[in-house]
Backbone as CSV, one residue per row, in Angstrom:
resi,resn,N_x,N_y,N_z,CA_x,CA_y,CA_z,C_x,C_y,C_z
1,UNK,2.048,-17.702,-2.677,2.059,-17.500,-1.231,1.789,-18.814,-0.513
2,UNK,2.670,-19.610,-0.503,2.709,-20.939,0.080,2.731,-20.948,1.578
3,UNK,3.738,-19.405,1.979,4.333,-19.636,3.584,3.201,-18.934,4.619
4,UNK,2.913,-19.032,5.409,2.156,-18.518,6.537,2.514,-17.252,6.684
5,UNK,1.258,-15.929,6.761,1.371,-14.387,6.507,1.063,-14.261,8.074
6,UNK,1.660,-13.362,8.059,2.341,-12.792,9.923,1.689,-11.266,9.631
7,UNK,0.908,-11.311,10.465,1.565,-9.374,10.971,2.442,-8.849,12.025
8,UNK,2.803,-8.418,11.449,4.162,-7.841,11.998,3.956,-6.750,12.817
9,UNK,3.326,-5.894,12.300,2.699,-4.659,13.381,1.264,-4.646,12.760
10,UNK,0.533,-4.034,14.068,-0.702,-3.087,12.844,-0.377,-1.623,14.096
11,UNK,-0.780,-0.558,12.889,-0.655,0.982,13.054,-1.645,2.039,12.634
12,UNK,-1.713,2.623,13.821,-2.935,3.677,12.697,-2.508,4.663,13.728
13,UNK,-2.925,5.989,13.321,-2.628,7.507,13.855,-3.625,8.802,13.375
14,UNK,-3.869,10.100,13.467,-4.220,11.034,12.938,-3.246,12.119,12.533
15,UNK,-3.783,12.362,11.274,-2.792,13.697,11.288,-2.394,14.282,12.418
16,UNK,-0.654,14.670,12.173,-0.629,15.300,13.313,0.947,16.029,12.485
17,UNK,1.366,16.999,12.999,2.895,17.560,12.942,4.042,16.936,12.625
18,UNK,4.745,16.325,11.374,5.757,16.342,10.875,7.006,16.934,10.737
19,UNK,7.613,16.791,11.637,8.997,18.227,11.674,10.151,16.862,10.577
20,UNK,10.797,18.015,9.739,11.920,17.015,8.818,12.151,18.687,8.420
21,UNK,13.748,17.960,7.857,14.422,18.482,7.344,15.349,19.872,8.239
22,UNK,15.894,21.084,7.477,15.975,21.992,8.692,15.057,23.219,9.424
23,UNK,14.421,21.967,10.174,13.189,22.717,10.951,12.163,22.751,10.423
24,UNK,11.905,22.269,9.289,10.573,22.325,8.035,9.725,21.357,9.072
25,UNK,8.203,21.945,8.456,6.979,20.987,9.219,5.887,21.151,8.102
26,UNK,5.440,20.023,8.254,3.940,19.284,7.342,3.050,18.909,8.387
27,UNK,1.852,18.875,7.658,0.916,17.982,9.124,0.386,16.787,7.710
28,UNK,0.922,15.471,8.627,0.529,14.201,7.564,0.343,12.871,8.431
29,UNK,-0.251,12.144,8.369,-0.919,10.980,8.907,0.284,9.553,8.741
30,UNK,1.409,10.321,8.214,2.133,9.328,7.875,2.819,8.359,9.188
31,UNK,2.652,9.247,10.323,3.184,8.544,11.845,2.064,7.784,12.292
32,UNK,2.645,6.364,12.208,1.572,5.911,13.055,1.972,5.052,14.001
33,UNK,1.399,5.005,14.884,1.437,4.217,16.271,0.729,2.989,16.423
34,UNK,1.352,1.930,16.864,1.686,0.720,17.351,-0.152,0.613,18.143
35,UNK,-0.474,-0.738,17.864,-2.033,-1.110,18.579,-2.170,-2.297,18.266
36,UNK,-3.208,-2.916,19.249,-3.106,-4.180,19.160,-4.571,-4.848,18.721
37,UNK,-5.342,-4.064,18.652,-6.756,-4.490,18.103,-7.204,-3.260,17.994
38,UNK,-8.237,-2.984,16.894,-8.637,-2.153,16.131,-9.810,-2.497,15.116
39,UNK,-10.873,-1.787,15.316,-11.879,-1.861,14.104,-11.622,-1.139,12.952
40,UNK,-12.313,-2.366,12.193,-11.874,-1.760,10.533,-12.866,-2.163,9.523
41,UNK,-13.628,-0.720,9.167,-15.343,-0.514,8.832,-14.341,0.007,7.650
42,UNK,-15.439,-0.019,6.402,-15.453,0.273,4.768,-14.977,1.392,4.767
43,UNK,-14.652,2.406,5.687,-13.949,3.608,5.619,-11.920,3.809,5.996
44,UNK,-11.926,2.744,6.467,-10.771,2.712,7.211,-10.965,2.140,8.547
45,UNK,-9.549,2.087,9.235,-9.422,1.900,10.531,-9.770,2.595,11.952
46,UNK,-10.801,2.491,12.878,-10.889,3.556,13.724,-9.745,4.137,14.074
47,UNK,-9.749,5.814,14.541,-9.027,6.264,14.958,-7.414,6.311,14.166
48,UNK,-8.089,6.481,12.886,-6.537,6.210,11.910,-7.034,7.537,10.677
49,UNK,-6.567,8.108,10.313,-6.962,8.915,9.152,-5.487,9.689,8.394
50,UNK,-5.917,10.183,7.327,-4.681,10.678,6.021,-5.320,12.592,6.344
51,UNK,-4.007,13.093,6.219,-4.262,15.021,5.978,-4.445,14.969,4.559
52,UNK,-3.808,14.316,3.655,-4.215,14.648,2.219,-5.086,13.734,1.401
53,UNK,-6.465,14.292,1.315,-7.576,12.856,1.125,-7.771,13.215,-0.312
54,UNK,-6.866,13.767,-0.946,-7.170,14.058,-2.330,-6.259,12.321,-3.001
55,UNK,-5.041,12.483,-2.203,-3.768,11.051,-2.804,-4.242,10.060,-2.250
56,UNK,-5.032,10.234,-0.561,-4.467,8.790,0.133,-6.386,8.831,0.770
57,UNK,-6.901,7.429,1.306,-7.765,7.385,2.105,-8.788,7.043,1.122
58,UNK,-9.802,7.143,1.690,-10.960,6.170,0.638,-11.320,4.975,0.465
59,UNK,-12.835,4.490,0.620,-13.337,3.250,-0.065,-12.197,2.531,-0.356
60,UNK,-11.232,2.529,-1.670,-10.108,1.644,-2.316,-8.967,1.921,-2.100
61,UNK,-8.734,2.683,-0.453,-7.783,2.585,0.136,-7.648,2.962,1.271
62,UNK,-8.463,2.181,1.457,-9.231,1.577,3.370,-7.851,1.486,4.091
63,UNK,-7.186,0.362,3.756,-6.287,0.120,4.281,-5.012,0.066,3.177
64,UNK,-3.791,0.014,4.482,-2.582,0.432,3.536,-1.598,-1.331,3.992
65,UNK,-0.857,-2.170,3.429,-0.427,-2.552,3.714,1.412,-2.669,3.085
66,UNK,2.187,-2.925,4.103,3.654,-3.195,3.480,4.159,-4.335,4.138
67,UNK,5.234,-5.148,2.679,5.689,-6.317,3.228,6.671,-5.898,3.938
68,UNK,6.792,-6.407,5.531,8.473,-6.747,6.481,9.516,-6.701,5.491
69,UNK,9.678,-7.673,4.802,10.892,-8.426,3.901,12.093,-6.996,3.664
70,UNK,11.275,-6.243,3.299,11.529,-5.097,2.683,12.382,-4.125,3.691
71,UNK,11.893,-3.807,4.861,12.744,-3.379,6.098,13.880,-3.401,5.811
72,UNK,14.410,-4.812,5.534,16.052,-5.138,6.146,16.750,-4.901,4.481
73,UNK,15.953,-4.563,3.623,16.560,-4.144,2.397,16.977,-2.787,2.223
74,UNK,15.762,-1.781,2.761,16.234,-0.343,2.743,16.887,0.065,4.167
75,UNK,17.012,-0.709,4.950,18.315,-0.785,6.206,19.418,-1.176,6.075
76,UNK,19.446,-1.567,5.038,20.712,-2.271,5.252,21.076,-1.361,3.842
77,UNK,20.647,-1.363,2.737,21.301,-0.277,1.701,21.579,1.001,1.944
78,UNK,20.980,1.801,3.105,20.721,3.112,3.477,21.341,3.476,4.775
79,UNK,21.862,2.503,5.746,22.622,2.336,6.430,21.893,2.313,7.870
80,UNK,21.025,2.579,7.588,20.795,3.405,9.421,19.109,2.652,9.372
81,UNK,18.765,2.560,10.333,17.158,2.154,10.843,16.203,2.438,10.288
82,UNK,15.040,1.894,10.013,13.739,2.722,9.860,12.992,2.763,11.119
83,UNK,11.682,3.477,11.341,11.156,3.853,12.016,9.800,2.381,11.996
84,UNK,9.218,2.792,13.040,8.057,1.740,12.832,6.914,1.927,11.963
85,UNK,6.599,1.083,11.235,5.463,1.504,10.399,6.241,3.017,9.610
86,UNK,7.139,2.512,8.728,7.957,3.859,7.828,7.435,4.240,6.823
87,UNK,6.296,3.742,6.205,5.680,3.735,5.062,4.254,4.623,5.310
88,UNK,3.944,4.577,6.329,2.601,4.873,6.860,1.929,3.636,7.060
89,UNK,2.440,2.582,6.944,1.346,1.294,6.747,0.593,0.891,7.932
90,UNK,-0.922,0.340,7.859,-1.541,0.514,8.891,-1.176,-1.304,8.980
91,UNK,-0.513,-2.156,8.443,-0.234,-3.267,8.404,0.905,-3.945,7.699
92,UNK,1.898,-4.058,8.526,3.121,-4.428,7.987,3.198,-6.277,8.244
93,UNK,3.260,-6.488,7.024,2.772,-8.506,7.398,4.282,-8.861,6.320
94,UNK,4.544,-10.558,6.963,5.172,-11.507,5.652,4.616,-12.084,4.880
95,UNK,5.336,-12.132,4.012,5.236,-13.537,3.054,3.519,-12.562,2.203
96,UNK,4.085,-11.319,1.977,3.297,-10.941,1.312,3.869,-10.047,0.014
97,UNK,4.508,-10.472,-0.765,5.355,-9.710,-1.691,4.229,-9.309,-2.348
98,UNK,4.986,-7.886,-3.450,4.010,-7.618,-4.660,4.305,-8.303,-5.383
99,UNK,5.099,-8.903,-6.114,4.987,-10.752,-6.535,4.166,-11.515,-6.656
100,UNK,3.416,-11.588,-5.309,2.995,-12.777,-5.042,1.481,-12.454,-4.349
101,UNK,1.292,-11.106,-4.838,-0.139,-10.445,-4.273,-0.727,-9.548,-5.553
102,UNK,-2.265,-10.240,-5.836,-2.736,-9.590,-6.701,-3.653,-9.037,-6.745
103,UNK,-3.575,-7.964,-7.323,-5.305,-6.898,-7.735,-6.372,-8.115,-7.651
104,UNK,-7.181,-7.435,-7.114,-8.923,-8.475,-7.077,-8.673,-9.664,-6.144
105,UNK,-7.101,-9.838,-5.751,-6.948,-10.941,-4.360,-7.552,-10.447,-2.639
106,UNK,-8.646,-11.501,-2.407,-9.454,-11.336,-1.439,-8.890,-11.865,-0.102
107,UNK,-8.298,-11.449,0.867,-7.937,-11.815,2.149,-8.656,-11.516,3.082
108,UNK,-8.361,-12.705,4.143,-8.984,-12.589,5.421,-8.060,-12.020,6.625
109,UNK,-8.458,-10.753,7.286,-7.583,-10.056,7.801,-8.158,-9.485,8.812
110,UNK,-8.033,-10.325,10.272,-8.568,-10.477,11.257,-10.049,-11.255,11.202
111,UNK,-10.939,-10.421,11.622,-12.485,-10.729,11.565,-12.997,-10.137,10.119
112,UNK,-12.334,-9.014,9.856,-12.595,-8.483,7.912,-11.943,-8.960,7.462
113,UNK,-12.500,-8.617,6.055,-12.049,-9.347,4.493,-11.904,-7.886,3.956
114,UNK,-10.868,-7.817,2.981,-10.500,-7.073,2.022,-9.997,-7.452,0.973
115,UNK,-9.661,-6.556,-0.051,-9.614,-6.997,-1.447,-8.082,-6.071,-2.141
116,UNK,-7.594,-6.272,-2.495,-6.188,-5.644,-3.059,-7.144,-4.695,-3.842
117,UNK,-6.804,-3.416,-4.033,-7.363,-2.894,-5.247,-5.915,-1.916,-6.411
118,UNK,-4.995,-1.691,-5.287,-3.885,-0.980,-6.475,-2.663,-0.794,-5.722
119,UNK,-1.348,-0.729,-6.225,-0.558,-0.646,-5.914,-0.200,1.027,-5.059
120,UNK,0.404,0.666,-4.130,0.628,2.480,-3.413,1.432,2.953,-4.291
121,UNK,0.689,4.686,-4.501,1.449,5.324,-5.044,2.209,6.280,-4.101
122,UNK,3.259,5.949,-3.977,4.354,6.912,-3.092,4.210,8.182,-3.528
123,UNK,4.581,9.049,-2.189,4.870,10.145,-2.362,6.092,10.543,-1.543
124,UNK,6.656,12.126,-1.605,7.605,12.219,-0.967,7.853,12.469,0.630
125,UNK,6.797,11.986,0.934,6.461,12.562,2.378,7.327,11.055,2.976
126,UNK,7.666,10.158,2.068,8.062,9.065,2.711,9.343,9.041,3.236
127,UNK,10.170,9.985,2.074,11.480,10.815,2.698,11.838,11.659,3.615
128,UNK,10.270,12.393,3.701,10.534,13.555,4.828,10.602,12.690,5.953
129,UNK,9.606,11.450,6.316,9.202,10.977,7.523,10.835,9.953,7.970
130,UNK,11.505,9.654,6.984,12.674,8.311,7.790,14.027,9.170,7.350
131,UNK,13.675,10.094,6.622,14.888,10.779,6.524,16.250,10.182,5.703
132,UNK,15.330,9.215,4.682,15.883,8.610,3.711,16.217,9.290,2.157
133,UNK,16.881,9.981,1.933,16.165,10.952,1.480,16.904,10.719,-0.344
134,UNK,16.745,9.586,-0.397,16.105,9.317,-2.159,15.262,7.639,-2.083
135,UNK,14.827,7.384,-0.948,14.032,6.352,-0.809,13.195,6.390,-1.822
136,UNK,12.342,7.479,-1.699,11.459,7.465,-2.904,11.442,7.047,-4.060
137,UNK,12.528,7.427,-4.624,13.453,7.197,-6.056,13.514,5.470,-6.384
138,UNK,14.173,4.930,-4.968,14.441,3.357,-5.183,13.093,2.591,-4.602
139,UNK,11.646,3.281,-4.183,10.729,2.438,-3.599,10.099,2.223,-5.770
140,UNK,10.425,3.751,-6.374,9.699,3.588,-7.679,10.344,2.215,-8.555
141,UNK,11.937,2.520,-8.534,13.065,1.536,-9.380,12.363,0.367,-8.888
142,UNK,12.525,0.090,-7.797,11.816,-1.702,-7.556,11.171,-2.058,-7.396
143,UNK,9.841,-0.770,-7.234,7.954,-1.566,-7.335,8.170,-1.975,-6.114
144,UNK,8.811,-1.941,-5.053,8.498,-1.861,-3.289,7.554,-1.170,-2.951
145,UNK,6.469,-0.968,-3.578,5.902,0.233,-2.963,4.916,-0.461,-2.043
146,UNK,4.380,-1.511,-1.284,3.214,-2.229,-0.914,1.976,-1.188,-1.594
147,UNK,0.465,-1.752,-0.943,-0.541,-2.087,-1.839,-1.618,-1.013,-0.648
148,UNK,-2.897,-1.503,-1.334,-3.853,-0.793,-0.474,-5.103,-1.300,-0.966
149,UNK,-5.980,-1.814,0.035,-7.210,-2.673,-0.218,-8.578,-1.996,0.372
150,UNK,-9.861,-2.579,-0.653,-10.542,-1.685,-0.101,-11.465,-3.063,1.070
151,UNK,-12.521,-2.561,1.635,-12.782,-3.488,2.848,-14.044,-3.855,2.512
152,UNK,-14.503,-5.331,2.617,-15.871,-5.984,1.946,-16.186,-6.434,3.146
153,UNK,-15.660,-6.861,4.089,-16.371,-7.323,5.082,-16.118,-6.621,6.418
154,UNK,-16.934,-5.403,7.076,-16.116,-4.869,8.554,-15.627,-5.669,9.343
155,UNK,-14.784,-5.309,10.751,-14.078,-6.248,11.596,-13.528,-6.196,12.507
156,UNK,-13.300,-6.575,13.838,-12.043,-6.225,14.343,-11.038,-7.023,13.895
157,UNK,-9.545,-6.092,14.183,-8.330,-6.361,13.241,-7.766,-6.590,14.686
158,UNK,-6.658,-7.662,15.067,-5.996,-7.632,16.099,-3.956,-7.761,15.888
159,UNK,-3.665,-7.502,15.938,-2.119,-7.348,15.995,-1.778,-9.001,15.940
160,UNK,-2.535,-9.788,16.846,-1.901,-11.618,16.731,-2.690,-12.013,15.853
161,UNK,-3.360,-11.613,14.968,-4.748,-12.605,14.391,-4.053,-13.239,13.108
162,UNK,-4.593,-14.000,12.271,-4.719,-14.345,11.242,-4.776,-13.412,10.198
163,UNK,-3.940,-13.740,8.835,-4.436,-13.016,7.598,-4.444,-14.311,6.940
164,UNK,-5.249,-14.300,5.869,-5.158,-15.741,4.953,-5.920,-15.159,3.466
165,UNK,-4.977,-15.980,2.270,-5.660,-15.730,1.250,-7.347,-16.366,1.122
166,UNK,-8.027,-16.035,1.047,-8.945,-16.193,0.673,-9.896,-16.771,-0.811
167,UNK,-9.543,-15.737,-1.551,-9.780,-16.052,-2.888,-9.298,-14.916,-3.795
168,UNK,-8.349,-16.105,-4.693,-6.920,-15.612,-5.331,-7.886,-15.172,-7.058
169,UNK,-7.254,-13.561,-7.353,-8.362,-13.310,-8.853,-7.788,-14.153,-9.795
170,UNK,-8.503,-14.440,-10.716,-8.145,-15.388,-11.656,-7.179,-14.712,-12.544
171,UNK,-6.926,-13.600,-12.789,-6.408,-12.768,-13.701,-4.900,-12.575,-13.559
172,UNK,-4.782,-13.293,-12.224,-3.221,-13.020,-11.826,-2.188,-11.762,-11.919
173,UNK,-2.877,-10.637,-11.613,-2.308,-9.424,-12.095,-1.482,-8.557,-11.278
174,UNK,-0.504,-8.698,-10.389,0.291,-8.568,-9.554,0.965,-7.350,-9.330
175,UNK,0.416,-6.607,-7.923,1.368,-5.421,-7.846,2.143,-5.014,-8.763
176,UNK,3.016,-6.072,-8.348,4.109,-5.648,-8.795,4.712,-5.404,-10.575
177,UNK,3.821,-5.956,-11.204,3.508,-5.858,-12.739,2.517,-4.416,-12.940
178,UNK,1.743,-4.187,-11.953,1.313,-2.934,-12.276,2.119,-1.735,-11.838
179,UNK,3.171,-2.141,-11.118,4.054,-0.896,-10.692,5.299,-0.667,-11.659
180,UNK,5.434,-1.740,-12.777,6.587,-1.800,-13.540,5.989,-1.285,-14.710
181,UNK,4.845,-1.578,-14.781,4.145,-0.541,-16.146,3.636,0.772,-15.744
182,UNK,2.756,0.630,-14.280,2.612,2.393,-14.406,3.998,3.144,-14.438
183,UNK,5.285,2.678,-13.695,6.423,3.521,-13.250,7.425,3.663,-14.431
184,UNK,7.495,2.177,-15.355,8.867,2.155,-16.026,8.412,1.749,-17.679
185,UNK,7.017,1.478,-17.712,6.675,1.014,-18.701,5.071,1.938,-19.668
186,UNK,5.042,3.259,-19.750,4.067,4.225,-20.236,3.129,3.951,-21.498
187,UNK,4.133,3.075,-22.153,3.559,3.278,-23.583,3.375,1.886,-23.940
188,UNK,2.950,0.900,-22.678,2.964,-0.273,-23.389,1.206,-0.834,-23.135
189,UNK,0.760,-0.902,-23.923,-0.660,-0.693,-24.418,-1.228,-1.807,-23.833
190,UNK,-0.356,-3.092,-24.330,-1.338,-4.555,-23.972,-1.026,-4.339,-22.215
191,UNK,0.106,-4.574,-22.032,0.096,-4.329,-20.865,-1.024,-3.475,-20.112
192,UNK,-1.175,-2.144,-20.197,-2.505,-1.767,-19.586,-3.389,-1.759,-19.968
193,UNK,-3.935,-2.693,-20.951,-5.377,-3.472,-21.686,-5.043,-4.082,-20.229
194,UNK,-4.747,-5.126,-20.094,-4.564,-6.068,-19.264,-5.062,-6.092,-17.410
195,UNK,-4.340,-4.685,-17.032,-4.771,-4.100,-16.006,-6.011,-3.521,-16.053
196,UNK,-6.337,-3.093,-16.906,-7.134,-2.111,-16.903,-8.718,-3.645,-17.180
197,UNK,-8.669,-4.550,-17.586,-9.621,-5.817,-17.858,-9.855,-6.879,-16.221
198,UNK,-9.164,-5.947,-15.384,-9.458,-6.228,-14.144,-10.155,-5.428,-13.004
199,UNK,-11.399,-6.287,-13.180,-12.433,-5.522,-12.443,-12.639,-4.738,-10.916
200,UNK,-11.565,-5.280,-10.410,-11.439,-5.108,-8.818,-10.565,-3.516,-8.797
201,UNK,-10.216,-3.512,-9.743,-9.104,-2.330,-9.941,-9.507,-0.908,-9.443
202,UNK,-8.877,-0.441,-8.561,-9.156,0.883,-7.953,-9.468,2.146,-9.122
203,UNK,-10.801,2.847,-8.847,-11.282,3.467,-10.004,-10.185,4.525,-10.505
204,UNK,-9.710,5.126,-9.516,-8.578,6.218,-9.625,-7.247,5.588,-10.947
205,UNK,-6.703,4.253,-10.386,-5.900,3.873,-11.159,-6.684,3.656,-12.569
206,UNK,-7.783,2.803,-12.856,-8.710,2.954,-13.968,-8.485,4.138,-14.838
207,UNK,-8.998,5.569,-13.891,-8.686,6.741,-14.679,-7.245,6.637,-15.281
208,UNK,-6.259,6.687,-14.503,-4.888,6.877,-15.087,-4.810,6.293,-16.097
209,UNK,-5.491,4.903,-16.069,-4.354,4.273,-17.717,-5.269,4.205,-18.540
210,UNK,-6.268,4.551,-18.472,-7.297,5.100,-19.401,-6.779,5.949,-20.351
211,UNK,-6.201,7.412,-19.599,-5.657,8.554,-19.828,-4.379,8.081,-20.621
212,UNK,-4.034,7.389,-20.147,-2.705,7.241,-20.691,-2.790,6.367,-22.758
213,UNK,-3.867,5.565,-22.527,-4.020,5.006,-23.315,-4.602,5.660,-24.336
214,UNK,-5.465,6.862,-24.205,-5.782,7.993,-24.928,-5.105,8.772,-25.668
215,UNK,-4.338,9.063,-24.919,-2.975,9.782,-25.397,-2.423,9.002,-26.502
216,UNK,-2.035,7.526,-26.195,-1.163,7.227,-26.899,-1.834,6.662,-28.537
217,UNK,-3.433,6.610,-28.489,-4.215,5.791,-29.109,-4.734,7.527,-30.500
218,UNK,-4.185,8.409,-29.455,-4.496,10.296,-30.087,-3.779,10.391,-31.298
């Protein structure tokens, strides 16, 4: 991450009514609305919250972030627009690939600091909300999924402010390597030795490849 990180929007919302499909409705936190400063305490963002706190929300996934870059990829393959903040992301920034962003990487993001802790795990609500409707499918194929960090230092967050790496984990363990082994890669052991030998790592994901490694070790 050599180039200067932008935010692009920041977003937060409450559950509220989801209409998709024909006439079908959910109530999901996935809409969120446009703001320009915002506090952001070890719980999340004021005035921002998830309907399903079993998948999404929590300590180690305070916040949600997605790279821009990505926009003009599933717009332009899918033909038609996305919506703002299409992901649910409460922070859509550049020059932040899963590439080039790693588990236990500490950023400065506004007046708080946060910490990467695991790659987002999509769900299908991402289809219901842009009406993309095998997005899902191609956010898994290419590990697009952006990330979600938990928060070490409270803050206000402002829409013009600064994000900056801070302090990069030594372990170099990158989204996007953990989204190619949890999604496409099950049975590959060193590989989630590897993840799993990184301490910052969201406990939930911990469980998973634990589990997984059980299985395969059975």
């Amino acid at each position: 991450m050599t180039s200067s990180i932008k935010i692009k929007r920041l977003s937060i919302g409450k559950p509220n009514t989801l209409e998709y499909g024909d006439g079908k409705q959910m109530i999901s936190g996935i809409q969120k609305q446009q703001t320009e400063a915002v506090f952001l305490s070890k719980h999340g963002f004021d005035s921002d919250d998830v309907a399903d706190k079993k998948n999404h929300g929590g300590p180690d996934r305070a916040v949600c972030l997605y790279p821009y870059e990505h926009y003009a990829k599933w717009e332009k393959e899918f033909g038609k627009p996305l919506p703002p903040a299409a992901f649910g992301e409460n922070v859509t920034v550049t020059n932040m690939l899963e590439k080039d962003v790693h588990i236990g990487d500490i950023f400065q993001l506004g007046e708080a600091i946060i910490q990467i802790t695991q790659a987002r795990n999509p769900c299908s609500t991402i289809d219901k909300h842009t009406g993309f409707h095998s997005l899902l499918k191609r956010i898994v194929e290419t590990g697009y999924t952006g990330y979600l960090a938990r928060v070490l230092h409270e803050g206000i967050v402002r829409a013009d402010g600064e994000v900056a790496l801070l302090d990069p984990h030594p372990d170099k363990v990158s989204v996007l390597y953990v989204c190619d082994t949890y999604f496409r890669k099950p049975t590959d052991k060193q590989a989630m030795e590897r993840i799993l030998a990184v301490d910052a790592l969201a406990d939930e994901w911990k469980g998973k490849m634990r589990k997984r490694l059980e299985k395969l070790e059975a």
